[in-house]
Backbone bond lengths (Angstrom), bond angles and torsions (degrees), N, CA, C in turn:
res aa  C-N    CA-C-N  psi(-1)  N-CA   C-N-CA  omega(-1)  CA-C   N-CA-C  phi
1 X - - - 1.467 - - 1.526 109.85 -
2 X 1.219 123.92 177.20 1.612 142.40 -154.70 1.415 83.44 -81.33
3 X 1.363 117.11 176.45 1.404 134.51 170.99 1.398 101.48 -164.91
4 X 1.109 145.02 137.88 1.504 144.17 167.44 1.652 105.56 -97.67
5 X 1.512 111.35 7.29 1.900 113.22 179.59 1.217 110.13 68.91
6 X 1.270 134.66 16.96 1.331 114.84 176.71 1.531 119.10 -144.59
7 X 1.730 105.18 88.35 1.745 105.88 -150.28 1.804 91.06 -82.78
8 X 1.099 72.14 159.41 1.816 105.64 -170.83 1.385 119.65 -65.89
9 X 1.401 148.46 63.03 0.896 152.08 -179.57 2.291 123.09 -17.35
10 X 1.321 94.33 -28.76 1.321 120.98 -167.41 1.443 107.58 -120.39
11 X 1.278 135.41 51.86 1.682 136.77 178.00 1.470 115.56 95.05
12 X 1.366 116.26 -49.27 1.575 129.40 178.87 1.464 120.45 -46.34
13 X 1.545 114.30 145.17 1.429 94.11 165.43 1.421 125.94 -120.72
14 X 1.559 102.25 -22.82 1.338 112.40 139.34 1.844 84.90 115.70
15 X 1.500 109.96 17.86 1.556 124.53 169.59 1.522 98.45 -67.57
16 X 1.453 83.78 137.35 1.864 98.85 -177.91 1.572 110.45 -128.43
17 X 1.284 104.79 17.70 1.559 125.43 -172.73 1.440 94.72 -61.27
18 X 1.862 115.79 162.47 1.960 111.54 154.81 1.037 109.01 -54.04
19 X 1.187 141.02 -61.22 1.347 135.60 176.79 1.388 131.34 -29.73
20 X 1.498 90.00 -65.12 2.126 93.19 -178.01 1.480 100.13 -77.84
21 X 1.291 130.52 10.44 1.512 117.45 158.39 1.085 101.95 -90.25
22 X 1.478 136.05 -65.48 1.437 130.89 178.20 1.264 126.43 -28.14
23 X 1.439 106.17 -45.59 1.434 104.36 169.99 1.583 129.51 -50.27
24 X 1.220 96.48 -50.09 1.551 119.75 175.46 1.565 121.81 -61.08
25 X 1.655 100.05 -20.28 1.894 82.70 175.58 1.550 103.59 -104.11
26 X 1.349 100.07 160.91 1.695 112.22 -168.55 1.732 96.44 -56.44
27 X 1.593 97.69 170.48 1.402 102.60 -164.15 1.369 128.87 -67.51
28 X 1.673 101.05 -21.59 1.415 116.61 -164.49 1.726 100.92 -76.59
29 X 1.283 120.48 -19.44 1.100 119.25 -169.53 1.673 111.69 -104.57
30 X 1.706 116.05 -2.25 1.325 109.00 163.97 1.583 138.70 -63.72
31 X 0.993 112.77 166.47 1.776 108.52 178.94 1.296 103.62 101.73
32 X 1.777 116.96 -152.55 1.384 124.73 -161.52 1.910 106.09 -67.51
33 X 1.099 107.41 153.05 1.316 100.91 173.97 1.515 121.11 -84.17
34 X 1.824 121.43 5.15 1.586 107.25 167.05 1.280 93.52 -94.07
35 X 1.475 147.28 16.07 1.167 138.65 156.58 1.288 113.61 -75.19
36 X 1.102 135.06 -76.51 1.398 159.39 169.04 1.614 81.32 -22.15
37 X 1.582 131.00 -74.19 1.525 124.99 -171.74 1.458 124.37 -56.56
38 X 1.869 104.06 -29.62 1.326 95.17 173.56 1.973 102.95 -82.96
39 X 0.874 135.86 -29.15 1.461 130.79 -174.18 2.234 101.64 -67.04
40 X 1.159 89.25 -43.51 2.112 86.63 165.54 1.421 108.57 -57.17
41 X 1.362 116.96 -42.73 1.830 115.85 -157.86 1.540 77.11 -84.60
42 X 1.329 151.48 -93.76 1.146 150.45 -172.37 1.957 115.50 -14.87
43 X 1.199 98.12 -57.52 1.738 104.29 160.61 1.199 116.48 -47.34
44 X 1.181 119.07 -69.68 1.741 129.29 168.11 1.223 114.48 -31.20
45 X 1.121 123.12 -61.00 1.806 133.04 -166.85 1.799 101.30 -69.46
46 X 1.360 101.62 -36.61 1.435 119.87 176.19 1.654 111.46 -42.52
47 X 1.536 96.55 -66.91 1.645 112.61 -170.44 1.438 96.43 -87.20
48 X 0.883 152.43 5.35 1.857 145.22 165.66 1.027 97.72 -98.67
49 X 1.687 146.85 -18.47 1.438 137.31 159.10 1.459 128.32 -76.56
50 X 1.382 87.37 -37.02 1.311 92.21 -178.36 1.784 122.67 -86.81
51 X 1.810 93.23 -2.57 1.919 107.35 169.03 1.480 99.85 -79.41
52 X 1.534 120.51 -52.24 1.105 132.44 -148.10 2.136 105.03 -66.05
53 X 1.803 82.26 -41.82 1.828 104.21 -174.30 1.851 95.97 -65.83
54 X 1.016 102.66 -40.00 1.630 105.87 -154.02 1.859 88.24 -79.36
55 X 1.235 126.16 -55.77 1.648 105.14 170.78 1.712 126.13 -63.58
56 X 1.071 97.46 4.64 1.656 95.58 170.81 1.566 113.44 -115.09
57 X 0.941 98.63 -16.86 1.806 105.65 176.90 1.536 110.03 -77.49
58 X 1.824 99.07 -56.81 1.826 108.35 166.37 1.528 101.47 -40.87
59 X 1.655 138.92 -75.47 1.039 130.11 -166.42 1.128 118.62 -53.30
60 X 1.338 123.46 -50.35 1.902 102.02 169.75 1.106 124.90 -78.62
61 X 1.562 127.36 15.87 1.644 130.30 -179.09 2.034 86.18 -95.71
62 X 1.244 103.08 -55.36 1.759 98.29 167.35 1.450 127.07 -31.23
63 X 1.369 105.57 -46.68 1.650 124.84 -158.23 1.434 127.95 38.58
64 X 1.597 104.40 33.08 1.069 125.26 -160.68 1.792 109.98 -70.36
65 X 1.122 122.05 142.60 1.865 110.87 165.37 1.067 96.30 -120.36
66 X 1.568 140.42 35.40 1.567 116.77 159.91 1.785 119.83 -73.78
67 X 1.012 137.63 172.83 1.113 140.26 159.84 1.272 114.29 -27.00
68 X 1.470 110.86 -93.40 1.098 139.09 -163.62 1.929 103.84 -66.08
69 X 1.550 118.09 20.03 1.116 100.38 -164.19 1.458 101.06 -91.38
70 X 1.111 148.80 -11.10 1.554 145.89 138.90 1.323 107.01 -33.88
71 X 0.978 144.35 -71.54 1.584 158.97 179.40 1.493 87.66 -44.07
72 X 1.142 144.04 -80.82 1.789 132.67 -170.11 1.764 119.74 -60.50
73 X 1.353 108.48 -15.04 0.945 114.36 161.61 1.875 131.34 -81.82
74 X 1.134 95.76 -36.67 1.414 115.78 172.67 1.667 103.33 -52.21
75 X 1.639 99.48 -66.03 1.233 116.16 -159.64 1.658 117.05 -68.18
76 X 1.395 116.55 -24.09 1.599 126.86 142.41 1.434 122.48 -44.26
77 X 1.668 129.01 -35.78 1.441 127.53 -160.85 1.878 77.10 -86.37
78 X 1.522 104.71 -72.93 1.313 88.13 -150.07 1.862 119.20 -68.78
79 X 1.060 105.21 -5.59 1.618 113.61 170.03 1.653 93.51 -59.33
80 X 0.675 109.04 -61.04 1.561 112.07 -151.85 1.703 102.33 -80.71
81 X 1.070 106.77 -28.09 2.284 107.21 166.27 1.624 89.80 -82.36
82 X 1.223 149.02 -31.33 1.294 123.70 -160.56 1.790 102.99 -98.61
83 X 1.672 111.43 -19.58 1.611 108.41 -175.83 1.620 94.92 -91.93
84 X 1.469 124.19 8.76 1.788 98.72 -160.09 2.360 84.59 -129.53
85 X 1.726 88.17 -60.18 1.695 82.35 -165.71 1.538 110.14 -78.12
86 X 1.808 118.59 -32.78 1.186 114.95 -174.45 1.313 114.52 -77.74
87 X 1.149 117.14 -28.54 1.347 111.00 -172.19 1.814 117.00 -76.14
88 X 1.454 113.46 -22.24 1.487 124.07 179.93 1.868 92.81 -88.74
89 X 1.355 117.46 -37.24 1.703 100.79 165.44 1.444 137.80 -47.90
90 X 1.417 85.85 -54.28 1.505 96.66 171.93 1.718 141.89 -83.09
91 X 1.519 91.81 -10.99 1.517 106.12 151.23 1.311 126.80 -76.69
92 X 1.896 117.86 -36.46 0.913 112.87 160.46 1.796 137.91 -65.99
93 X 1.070 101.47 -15.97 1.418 122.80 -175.53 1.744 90.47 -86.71
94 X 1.238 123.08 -76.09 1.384 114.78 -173.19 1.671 114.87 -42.48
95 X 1.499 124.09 -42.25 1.256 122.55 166.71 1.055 110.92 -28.27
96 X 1.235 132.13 -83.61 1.382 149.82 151.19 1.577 129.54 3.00
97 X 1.442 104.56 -53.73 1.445 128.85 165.27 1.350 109.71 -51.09
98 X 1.429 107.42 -67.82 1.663 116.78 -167.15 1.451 118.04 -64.69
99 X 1.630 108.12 -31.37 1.351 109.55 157.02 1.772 125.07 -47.58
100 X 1.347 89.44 -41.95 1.616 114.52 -150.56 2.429 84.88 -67.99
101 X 1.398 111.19 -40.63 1.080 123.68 -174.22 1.690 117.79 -77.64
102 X 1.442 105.85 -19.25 1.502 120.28 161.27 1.392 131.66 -58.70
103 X 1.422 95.58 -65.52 1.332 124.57 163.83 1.730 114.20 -31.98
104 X 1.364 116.69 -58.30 1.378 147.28 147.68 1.699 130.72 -16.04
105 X 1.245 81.29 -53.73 1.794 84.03 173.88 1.300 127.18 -66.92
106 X 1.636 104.10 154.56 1.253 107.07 -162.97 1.515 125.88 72.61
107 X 0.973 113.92 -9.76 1.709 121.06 174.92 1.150 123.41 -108.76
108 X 1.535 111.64 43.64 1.462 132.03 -146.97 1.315 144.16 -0.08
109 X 1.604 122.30 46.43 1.435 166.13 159.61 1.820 104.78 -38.54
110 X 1.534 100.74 -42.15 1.670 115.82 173.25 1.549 125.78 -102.96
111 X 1.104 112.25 -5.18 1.450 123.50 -175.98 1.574 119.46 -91.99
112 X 1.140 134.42 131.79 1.624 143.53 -176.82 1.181 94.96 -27.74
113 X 1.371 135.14 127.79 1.076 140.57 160.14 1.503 123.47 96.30
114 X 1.462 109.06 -15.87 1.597 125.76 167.19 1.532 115.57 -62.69
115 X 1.177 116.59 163.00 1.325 118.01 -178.37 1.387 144.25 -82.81
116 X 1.295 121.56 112.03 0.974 133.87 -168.23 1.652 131.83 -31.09
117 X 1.353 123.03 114.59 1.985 119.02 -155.32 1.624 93.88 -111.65
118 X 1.012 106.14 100.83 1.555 113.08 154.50 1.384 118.06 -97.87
119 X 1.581 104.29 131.44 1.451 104.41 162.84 1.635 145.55 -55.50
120 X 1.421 124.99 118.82 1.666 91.90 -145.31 1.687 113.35 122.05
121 X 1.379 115.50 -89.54 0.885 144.59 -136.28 1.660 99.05 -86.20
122 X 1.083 113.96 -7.77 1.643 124.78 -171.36 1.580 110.59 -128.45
123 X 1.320 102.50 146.31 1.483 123.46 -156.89 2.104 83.96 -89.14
124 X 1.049 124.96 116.82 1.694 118.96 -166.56 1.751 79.96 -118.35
125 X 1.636 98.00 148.29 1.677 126.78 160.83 1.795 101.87 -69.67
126 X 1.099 116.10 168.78 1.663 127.85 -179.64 1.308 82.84 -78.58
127 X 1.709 110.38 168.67 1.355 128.65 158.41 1.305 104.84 -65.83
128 X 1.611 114.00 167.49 1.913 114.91 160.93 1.094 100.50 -91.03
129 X 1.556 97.27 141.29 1.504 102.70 172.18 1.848 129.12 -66.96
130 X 1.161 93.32 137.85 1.670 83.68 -161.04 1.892 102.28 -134.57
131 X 1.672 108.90 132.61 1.370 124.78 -150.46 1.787 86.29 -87.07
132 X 1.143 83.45 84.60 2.181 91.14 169.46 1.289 100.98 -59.00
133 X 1.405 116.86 119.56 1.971 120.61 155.23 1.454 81.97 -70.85
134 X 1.955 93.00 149.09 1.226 133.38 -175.23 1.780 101.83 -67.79
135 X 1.471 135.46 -20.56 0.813 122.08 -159.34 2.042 80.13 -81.64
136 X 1.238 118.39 -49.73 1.343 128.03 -165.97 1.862 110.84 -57.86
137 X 1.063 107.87 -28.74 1.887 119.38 -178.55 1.912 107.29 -79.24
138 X 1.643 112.73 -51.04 1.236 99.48 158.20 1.463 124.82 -63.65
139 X 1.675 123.90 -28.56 1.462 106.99 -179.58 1.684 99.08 -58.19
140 X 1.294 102.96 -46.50 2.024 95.67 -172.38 1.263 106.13 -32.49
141 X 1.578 105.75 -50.53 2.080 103.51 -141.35 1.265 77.74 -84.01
142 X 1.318 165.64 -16.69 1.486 150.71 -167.95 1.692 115.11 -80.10
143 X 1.337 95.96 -28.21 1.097 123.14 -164.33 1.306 115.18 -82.35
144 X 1.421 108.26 -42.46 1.261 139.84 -163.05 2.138 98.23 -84.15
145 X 1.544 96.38 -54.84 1.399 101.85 -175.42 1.680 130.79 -81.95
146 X 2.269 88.43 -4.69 1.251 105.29 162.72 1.844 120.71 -68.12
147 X 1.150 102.91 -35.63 1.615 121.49 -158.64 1.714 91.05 -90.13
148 X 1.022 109.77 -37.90 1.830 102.65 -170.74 1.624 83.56 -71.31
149 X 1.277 127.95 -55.11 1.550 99.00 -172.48 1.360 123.39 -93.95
150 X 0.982 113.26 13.76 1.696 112.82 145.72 1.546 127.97 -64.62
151 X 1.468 85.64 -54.43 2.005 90.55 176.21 1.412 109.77 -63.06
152 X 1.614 118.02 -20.31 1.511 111.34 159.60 1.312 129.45 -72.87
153 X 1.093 115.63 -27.30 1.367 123.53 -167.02 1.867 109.69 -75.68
154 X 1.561 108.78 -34.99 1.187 122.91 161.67 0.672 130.76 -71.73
155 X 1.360 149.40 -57.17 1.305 170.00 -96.03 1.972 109.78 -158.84
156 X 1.336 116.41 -36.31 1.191 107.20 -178.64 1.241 127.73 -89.46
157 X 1.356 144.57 -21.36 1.091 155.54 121.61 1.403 113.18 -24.96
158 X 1.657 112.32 104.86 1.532 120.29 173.99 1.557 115.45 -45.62
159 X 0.971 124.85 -37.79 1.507 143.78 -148.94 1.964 97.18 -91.22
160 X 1.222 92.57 -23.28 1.700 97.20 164.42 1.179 118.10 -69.64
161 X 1.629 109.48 -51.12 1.162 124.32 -143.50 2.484 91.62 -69.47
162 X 1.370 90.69 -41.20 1.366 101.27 -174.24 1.164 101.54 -59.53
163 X 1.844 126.09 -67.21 1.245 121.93 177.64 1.762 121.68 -24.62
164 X 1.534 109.36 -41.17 1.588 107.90 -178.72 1.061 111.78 -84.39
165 X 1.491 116.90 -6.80 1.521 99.97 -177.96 1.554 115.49 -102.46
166 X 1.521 106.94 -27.70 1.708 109.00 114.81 1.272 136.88 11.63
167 X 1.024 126.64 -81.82 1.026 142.21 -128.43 1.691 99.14 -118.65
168 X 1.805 117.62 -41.28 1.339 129.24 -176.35 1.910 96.99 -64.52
169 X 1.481 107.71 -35.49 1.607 111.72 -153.07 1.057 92.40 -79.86
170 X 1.272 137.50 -40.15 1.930 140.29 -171.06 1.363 91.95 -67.04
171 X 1.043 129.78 -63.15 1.549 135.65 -163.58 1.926 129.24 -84.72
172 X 1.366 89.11 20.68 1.697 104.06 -172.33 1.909 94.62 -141.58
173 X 1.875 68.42 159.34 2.632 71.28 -178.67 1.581 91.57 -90.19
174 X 1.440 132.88 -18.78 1.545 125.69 -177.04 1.515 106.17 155.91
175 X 1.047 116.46 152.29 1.304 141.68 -162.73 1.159 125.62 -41.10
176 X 1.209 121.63 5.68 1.691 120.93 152.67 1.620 101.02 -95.59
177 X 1.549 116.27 -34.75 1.607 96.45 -177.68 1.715 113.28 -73.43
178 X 1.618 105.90 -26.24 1.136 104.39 172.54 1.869 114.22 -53.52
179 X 1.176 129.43 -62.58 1.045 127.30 172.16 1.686 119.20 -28.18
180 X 1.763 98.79 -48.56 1.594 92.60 174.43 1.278 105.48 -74.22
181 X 0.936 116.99 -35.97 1.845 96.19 -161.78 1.838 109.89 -63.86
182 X 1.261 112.17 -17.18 1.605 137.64 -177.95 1.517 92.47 -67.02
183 X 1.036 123.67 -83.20 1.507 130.94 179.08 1.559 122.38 -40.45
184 X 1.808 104.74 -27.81 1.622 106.01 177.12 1.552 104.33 -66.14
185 X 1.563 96.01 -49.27 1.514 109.62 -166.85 1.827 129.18 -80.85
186 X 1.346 99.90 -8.06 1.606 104.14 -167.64 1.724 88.39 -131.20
187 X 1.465 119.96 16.02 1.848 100.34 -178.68 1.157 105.60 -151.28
188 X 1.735 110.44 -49.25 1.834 124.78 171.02 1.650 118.89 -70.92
189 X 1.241 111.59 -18.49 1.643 123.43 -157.74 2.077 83.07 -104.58
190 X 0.620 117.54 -81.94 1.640 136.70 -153.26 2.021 79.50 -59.05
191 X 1.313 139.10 -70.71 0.960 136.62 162.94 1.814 124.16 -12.02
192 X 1.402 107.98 -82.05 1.361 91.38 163.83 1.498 119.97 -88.82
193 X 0.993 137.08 19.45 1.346 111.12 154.29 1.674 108.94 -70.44
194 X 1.482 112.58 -51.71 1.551 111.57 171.56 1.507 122.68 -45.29
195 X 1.296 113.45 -26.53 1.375 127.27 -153.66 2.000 79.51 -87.53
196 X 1.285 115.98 -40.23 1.667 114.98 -151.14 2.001 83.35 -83.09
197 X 1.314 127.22 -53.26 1.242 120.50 144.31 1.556 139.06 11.01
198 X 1.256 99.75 -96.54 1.287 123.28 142.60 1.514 121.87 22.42
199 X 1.912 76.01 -100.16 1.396 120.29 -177.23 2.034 112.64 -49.46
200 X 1.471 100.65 -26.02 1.583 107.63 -175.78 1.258 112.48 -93.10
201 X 1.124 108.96 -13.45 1.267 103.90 -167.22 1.886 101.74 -110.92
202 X 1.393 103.86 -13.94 1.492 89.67 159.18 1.613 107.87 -103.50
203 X 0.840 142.73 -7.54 1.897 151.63 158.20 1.085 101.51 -11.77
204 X 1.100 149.01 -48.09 1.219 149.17 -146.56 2.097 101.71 -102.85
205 X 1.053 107.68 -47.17 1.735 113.24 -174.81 1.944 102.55 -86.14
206 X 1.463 99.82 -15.03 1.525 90.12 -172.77 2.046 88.72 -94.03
207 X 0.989 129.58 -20.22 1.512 123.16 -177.26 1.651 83.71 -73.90
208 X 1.570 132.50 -50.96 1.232 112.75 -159.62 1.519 119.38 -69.93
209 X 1.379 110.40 -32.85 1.420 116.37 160.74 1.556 119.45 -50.78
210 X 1.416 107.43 -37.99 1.574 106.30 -161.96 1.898 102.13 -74.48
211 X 1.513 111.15 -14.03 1.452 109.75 -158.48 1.754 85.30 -107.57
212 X 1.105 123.79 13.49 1.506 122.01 -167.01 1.661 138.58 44.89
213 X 2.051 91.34 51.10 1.815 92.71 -171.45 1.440 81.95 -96.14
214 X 1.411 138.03 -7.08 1.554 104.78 -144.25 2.108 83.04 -101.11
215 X 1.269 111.76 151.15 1.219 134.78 135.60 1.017 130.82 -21.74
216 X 2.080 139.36 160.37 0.795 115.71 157.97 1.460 136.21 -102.04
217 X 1.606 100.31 18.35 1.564 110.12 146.88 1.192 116.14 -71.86
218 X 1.414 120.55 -45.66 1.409 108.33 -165.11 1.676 120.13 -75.70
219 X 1.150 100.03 -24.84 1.720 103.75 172.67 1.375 98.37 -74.56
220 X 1.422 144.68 -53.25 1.472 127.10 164.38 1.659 116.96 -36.91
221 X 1.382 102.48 -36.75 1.660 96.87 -166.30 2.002 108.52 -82.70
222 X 1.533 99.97 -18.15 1.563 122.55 -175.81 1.596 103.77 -67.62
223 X 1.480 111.64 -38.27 1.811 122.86 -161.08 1.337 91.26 -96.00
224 X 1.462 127.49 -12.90 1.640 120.63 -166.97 1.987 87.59 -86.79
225 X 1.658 86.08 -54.27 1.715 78.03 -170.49 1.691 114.16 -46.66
226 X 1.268 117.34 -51.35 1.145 132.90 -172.11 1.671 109.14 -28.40
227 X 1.535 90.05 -77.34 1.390 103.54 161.07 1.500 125.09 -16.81
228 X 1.263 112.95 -63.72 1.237 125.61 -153.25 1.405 102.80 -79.74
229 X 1.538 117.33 -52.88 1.275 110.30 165.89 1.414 151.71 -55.16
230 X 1.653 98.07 -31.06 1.479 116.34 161.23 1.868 117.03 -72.12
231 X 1.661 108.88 -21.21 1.419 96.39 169.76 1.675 108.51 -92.77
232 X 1.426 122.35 -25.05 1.404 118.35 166.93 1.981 110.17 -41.54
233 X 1.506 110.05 -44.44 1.498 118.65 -162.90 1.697 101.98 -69.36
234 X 1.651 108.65 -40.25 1.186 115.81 -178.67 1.456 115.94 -77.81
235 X 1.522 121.71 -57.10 1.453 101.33 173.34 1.673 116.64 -49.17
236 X 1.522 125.69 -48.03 1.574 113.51 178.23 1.354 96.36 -55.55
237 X 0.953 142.86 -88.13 1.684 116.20 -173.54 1.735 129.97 -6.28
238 X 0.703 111.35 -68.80 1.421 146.02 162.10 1.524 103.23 -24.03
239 X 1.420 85.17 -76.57 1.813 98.47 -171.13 1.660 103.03 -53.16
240 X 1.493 118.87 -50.52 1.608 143.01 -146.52 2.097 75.31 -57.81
241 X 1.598 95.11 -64.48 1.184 87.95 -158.00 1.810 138.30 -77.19
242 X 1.725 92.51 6.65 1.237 101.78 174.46 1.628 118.40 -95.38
243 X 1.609 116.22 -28.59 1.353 117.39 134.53 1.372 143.41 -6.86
244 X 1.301 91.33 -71.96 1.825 113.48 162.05 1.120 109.72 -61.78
245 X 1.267 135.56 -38.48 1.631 131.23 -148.63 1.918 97.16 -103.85
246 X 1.359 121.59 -12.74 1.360 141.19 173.74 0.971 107.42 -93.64
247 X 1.301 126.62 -57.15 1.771 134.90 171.56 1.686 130.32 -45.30
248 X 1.844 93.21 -29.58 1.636 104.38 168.40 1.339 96.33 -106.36
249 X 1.101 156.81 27.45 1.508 161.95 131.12 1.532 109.62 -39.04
250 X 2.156 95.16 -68.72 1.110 107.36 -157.21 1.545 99.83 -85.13
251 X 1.308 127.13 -19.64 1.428 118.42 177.56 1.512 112.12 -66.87
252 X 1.221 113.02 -29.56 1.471 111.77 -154.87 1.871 107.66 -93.38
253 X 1.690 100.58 -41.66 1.304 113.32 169.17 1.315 126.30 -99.59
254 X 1.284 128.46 -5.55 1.153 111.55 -162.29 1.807 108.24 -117.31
């Protein structure tokens, strides 16, 4: 069978066989592969009805006749799919990633001439399963239910969405700087502050690792958090800035 050379230190084996992929994807998606395609096309049709249903239902639950009342309606469906389903996707998916990049090291993955890691673009092993203390599972969900209502708190209110765009046009020479200054502020800014975060709140287990108290559960359980927190920082990034980048969609076109 396949090997990609780089066995898994943490459960993985780094088999790229049909098999050890099959294994690895959730159940609904095992078996023939026009199944698996018809259950995606079925998903798909799923979530484009239920965007399309959910901005026309919001608008007549409004009963609004302003102008712009398509535009506040719009901007409710996808605020609320990008602060609730995308943002727990793409954290979960990045989890995954950063593992997938752990696993990796040292097998010259980072070195001049090593191979190139796109997100996406690579067939990734599951995470190891790892026995979260309860004090560590509520920091997630706090964390988790902090950021979903942040990206609401910004982002869902039409009258925001204008204020920033507002606010990008006064403060930019034209629409490519606007774009950057969007990306400093809704992807680079929110990013490392989480990232500086982060870093404090594991400070304390990475000095104990570095002086050699921790175990070799606990350095597994130290690289899980790690993980998790640095893809929590990155999907809200992510999310913050696809918000914005949807939010001047619907202001501008819709």
């Amino acid at each position: 069978m396949a090997n990609d050379g780089c066995p898994d230190p943490r459960g993985g084996t780094g088999d790229s066989s049909p098999d050890a992929r099959d294994q690895q994807m959730p159940a609904w998606l095992r078996g023939p592969r026009w199944r698996r395609w018809l259950l995606i096309v079925m998903l798909f049709l799923v979530g484009w009805s239920a965007l399309f249903g959910g901005w026309i239902g919001i608008a007549l639950l409004r009963d609004s006749t302003d102008r712009n009342a398509g535009a506040v309606a719009f901007n409710i469906v996808l605020v609320v799919f990008m602060a609730t389903v995308m943002f727990l996707i793409l954290q979960r998916g990045l989890y995954r990633w950063f593992w997938h990049i752990e696993r990796r090291r040292g097998h010259g993955w980072f070195e001049p001439g090593g191979k190139a890691m796109q997100f996406g673009a690579t067939r990734t092993d599951a995470p190891p399963v790892i026995a979260w203390p309860w004090q560590l599972r509520l920091r997630h969900l706090g964390f988790l239910l902090l950021g979903m209502a942040t990206l609401l708190f910004i982002f869902l209110p039409f009258e925001n969405q204008l204020a920033i765009g507002g606010f990008l046009a006064r403060h930019s020479a034209g629409r490519a700087s606007a774009g950057s200054l969007s990306m400093l502020i809704f992807a680079w800014l929110p990013l490392l502050l989480l990232g500086g975060l982060s870093m404090l709140l594991l400070s304390r287990q990475i000095r104990r690792r570095d002086a050699g108290q921790l175990t070799a559960e606990g350095k597994l359980l130290l690289a899980a958090e790690v993980n998790w927190l640095f893809s929590f920082a990155t999907a809200f990034a992510m999310t913050m800035l696809l918000c914005r980048l949807f939010g001047a969609m619907v202001v501008r076109y819709v």
